[in-house]
PyMOL CGO cylinders between C-alpha atoms (Angstrom):
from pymol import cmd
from pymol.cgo import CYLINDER

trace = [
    CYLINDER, 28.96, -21.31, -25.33, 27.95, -18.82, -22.80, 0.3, 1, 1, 1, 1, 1, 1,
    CYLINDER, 27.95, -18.82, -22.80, 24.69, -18.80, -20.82, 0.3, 1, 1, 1, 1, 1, 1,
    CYLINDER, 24.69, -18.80, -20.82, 21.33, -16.91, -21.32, 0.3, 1, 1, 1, 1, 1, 1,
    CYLINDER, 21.33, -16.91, -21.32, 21.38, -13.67, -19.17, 0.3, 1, 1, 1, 1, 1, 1,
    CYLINDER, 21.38, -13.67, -19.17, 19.70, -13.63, -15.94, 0.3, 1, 1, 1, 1, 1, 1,
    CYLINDER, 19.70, -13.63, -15.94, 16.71, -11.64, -15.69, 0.3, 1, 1, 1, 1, 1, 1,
    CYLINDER, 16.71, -11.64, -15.69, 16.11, -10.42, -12.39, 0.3, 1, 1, 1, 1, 1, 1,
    CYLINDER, 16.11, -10.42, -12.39, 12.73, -9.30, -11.89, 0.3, 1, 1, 1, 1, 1, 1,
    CYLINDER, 12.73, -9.30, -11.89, 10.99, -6.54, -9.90, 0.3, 1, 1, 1, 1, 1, 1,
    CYLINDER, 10.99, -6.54, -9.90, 8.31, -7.07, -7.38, 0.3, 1, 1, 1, 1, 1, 1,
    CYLINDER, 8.31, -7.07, -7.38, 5.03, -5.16, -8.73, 0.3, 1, 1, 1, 1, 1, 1,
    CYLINDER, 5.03, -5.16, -8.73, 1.71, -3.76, -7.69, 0.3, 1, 1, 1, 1, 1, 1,
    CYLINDER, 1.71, -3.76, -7.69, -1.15, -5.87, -9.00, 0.3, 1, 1, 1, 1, 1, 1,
    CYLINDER, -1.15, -5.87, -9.00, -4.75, -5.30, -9.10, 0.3, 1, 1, 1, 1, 1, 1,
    CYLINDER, -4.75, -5.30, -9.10, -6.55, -7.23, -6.41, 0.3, 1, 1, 1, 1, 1, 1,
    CYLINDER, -6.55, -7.23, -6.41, -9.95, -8.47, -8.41, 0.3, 1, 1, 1, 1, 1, 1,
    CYLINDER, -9.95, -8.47, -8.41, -12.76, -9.07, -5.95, 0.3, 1, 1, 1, 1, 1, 1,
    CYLINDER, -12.76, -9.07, -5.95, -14.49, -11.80, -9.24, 0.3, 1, 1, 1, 1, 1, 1,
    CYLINDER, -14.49, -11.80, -9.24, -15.03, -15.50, -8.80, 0.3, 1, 1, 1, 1, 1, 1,
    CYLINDER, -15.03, -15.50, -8.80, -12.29, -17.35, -9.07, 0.3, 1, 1, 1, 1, 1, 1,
    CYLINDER, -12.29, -17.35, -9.07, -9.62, -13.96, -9.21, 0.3, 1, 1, 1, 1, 1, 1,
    CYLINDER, -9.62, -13.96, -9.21, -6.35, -15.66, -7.11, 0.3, 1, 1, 1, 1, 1, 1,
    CYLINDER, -6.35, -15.66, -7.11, -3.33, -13.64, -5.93, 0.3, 1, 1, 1, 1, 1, 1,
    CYLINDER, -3.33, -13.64, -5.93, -1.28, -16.37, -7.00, 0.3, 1, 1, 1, 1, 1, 1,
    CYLINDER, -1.28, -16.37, -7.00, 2.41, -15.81, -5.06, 0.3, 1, 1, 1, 1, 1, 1,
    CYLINDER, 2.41, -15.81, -5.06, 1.20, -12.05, -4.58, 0.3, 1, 1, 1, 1, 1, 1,
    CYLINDER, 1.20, -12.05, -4.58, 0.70, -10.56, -1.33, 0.3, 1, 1, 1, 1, 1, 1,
    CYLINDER, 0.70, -10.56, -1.33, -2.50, -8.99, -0.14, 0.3, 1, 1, 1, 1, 1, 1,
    CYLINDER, -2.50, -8.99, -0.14, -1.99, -5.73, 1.33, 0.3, 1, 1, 1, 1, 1, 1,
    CYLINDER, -1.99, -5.73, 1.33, -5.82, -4.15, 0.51, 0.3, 1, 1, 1, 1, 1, 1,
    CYLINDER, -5.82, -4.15, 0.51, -7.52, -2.76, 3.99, 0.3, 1, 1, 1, 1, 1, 1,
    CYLINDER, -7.52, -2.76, 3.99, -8.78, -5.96, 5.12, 0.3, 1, 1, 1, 1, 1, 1,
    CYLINDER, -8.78, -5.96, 5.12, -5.10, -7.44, 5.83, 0.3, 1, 1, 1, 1, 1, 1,
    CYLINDER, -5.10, -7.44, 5.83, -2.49, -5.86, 8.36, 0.3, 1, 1, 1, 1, 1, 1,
    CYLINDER, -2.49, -5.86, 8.36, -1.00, -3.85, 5.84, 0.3, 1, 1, 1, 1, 1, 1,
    CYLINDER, -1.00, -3.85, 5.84, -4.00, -2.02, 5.04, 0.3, 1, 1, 1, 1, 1, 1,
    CYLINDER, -4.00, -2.02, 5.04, -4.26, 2.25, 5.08, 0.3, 1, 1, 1, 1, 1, 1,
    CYLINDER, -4.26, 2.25, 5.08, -6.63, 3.10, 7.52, 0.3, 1, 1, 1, 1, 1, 1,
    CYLINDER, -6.63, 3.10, 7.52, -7.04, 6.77, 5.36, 0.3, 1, 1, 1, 1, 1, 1,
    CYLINDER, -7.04, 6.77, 5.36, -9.72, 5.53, 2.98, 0.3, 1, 1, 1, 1, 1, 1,
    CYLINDER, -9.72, 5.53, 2.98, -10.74, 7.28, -0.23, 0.3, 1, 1, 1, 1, 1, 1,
    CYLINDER, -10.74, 7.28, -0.23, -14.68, 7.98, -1.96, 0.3, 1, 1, 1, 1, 1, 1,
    CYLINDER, -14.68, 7.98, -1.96, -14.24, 10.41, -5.17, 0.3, 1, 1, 1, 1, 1, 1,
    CYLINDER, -14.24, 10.41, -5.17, -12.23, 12.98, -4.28, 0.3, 1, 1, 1, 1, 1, 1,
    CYLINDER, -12.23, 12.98, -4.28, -12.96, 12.58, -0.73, 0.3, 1, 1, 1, 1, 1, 1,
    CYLINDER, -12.96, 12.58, -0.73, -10.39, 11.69, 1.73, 0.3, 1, 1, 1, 1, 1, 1,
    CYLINDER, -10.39, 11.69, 1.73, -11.37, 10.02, 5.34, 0.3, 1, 1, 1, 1, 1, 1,
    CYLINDER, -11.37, 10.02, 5.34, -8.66, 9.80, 8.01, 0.3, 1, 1, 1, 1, 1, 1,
    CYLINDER, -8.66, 9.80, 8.01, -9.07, 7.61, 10.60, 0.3, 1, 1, 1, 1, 1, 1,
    CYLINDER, -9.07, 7.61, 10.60, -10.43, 9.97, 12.90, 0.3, 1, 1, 1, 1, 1, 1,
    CYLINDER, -10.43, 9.97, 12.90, -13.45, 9.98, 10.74, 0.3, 1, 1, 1, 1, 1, 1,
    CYLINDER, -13.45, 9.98, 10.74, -12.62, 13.97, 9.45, 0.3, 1, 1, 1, 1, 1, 1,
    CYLINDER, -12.62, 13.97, 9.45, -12.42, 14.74, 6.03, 0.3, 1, 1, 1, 1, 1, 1,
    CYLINDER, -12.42, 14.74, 6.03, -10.67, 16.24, 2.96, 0.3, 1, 1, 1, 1, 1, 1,
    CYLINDER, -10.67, 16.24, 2.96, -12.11, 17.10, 0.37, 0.3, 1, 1, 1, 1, 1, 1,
    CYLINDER, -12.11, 17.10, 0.37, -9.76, 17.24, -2.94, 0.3, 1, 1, 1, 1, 1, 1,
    CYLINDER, -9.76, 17.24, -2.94, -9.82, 18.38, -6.83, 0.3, 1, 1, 1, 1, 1, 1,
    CYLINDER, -9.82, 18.38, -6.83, -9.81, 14.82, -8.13, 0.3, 1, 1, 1, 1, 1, 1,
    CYLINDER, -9.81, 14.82, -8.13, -9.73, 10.83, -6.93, 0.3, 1, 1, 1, 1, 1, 1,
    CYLINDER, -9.73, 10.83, -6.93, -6.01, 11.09, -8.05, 0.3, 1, 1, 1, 1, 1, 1,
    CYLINDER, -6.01, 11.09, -8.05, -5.34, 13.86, -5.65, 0.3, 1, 1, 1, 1, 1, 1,
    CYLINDER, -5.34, 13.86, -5.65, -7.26, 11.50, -2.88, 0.3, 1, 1, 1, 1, 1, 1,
    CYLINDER, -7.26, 11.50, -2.88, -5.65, 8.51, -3.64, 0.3, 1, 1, 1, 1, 1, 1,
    CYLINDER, -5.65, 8.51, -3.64, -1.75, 10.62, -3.68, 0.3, 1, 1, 1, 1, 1, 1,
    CYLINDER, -1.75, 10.62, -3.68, -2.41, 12.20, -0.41, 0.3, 1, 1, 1, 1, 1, 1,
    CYLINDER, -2.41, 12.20, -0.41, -3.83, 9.03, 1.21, 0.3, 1, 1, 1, 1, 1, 1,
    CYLINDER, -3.83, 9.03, 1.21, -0.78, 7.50, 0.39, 0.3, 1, 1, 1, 1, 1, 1,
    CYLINDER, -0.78, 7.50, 0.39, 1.54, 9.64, 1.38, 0.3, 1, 1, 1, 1, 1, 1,
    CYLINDER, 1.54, 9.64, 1.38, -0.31, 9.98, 5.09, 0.3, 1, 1, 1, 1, 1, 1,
    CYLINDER, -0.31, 9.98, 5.09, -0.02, 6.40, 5.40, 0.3, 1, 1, 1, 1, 1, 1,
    CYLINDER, -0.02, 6.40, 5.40, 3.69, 6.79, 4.80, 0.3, 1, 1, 1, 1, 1, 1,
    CYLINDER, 3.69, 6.79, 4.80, 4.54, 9.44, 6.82, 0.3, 1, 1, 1, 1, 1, 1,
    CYLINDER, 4.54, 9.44, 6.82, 2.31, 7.26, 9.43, 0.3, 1, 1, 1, 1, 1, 1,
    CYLINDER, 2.31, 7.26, 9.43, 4.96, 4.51, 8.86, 0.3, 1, 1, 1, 1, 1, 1,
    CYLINDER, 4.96, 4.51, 8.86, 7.55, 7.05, 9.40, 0.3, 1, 1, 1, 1, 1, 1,
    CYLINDER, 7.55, 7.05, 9.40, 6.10, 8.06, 13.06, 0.3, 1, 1, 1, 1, 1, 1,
    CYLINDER, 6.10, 8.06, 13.06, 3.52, 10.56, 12.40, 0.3, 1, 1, 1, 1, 1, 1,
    CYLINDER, 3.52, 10.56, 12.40, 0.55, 9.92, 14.55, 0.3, 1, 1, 1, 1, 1, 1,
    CYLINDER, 0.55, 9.92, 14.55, -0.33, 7.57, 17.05, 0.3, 1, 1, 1, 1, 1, 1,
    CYLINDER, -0.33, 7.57, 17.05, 1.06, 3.70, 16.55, 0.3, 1, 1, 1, 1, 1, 1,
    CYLINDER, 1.06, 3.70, 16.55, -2.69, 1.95, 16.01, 0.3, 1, 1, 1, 1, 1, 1,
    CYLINDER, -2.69, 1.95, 16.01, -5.85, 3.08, 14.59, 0.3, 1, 1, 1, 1, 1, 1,
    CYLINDER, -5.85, 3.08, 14.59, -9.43, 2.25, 14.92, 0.3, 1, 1, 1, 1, 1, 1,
    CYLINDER, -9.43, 2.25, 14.92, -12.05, 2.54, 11.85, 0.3, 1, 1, 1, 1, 1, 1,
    CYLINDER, -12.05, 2.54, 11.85, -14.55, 0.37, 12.60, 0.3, 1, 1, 1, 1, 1, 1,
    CYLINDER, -14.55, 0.37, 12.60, -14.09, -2.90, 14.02, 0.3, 1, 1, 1, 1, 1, 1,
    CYLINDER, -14.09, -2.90, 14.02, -10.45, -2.84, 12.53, 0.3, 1, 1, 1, 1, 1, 1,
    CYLINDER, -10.45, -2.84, 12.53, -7.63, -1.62, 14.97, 0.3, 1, 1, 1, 1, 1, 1,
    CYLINDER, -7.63, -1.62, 14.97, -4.50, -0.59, 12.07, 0.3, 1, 1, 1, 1, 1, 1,
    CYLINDER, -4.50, -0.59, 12.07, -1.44, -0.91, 14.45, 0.3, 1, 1, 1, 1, 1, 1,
    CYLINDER, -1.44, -0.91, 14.45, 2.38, 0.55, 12.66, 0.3, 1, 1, 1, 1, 1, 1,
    CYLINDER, 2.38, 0.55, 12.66, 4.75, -1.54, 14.81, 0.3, 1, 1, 1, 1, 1, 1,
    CYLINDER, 4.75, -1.54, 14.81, 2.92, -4.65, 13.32, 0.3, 1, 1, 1, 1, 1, 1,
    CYLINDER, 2.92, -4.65, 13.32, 2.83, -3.39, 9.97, 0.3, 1, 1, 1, 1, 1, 1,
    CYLINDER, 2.83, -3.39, 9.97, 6.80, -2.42, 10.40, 0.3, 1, 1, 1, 1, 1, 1,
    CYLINDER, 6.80, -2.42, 10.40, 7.82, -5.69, 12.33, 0.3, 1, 1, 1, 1, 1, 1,
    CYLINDER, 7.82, -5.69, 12.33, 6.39, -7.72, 9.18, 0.3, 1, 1, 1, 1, 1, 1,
    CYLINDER, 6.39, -7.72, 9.18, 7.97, -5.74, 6.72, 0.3, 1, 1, 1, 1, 1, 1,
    CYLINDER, 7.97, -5.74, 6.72, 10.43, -8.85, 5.60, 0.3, 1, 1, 1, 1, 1, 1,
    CYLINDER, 10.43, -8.85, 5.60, 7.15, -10.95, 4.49, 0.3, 1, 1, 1, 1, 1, 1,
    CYLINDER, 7.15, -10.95, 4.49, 6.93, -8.38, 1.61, 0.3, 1, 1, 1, 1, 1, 1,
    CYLINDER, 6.93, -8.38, 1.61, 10.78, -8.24, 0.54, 0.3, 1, 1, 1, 1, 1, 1,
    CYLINDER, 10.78, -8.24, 0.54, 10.78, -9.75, -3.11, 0.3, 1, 1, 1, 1, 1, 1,
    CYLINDER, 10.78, -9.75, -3.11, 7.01, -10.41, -3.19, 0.3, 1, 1, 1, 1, 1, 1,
    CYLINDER, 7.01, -10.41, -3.19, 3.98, -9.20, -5.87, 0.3, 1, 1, 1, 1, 1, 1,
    CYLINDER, 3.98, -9.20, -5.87, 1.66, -7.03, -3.85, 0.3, 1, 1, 1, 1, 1, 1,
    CYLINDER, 1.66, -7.03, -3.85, -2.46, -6.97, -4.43, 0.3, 1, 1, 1, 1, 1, 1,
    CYLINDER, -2.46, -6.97, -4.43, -4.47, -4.14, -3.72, 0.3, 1, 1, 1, 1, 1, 1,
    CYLINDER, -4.47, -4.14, -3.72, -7.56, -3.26, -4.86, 0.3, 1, 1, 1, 1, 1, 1,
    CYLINDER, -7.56, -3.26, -4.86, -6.60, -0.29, -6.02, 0.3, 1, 1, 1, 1, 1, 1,
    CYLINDER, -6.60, -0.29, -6.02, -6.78, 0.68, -10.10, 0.3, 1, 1, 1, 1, 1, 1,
    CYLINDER, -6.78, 0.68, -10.10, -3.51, 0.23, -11.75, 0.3, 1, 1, 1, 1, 1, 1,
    CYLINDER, -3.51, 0.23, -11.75, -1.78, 3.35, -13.30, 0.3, 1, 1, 1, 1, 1, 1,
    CYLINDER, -1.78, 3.35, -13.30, -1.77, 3.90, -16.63, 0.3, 1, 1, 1, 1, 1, 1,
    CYLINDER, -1.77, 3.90, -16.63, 1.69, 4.05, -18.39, 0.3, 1, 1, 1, 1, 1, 1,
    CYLINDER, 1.69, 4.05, -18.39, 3.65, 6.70, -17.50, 0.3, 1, 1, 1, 1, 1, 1,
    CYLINDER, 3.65, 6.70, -17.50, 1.63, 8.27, -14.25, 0.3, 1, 1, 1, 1, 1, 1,
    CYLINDER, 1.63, 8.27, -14.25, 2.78, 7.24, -10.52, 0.3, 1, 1, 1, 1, 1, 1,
    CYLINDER, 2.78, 7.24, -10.52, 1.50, 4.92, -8.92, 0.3, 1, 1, 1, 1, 1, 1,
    CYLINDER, 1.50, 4.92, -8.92, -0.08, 6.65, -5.85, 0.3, 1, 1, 1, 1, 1, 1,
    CYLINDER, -0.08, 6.65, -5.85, -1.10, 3.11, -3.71, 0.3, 1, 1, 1, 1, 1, 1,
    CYLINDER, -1.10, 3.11, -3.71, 0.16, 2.35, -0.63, 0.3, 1, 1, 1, 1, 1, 1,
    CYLINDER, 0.16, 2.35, -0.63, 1.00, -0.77, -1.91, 0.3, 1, 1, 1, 1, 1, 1,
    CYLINDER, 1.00, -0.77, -1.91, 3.96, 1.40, -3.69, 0.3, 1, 1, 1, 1, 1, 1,
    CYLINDER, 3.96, 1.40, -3.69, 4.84, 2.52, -0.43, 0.3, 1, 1, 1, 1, 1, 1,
    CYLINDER, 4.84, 2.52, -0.43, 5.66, -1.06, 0.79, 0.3, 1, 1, 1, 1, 1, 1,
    CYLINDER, 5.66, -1.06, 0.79, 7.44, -1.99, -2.64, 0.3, 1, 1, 1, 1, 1, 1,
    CYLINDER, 7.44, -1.99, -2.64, 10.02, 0.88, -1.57, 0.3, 1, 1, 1, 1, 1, 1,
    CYLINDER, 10.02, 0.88, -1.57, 10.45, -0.20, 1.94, 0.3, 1, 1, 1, 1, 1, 1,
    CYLINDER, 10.45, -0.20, 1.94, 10.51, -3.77, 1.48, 0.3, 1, 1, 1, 1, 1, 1,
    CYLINDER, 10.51, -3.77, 1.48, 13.18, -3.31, -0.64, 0.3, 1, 1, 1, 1, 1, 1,
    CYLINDER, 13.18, -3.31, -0.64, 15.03, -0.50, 1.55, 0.3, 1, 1, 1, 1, 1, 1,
    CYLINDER, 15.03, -0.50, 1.55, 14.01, -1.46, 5.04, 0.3, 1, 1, 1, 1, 1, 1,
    CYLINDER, 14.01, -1.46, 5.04, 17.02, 0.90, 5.92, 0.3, 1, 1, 1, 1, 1, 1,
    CYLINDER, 17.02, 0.90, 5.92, 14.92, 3.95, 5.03, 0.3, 1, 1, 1, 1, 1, 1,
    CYLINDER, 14.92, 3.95, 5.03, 12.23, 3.35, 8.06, 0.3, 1, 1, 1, 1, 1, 1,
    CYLINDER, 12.23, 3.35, 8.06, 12.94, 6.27, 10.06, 0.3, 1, 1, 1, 1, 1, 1,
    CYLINDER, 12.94, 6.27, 10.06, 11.13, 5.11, 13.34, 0.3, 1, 1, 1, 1, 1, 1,
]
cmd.load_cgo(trace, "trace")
């Protein structure tokens, strides 16, 4: 008699709920209040680096794409290493020394979940990939 097979599951992107009594369960938080956060931050179509300047785009999808992709090519070197918005200082060689707390792990953001089919423009994507791939950190 042979055995079930194994199942190996993925680490996802869940939606970080902000309700009474909403837990993260095993999931990560990675939203803007925790070290992982994305200091580029996102109203409408309107997206605020952390210098405070702004972009306006066609749609919040746009914002949210282009966010995310600054923060990655942030992680990649782009910029300087920390970032202050407010009282909180963003610093990359934190973010990147703690990347191994994420390998294998649920990650909540409070950012809107895709619906089927479209990407998934979060940053929390962004860690999902180099979590799994630390190799692909090009600082």
């Amino acid at each position: 008699m042979s055995s079930p097979p194994t199942v190996s599951s993925q680490p996802t992107r869940i939606q970080r709920k902000r309700t009474k009594g909403w837990q993260a369960g095993s999931a990560m938080i990675v939203d803007r209040g925790s070290r992982y956060g994305n200091p580029w931050r996102i109203q409408g179509t309107v997206l605020i680096a952390p210098d405070g300047t702004i972009q306006d785009l066609e749609t919040p999808e746009a914002a949210r794409k282009e966010a995310s992709a600054r923060y990655r090519d942030w992680l990649d070197g782009e910029g300087p290493d920390t970032y202050s918005v407010g009282r909180k200082t963003f610093d990359r060689r934190r973010v990147l020394s703690s990347l191994t707390r994420l390998k294998g792990r649920d990650l909540a953001c409070t950012c809107s979940l895709p619906r089927a089919g479209e990407p998934d423009d979060c940053h929390a994507g962004v860690f999902l990939e180099l979590a799994a791939h630390p190799e692909r950190i090009t600082t």
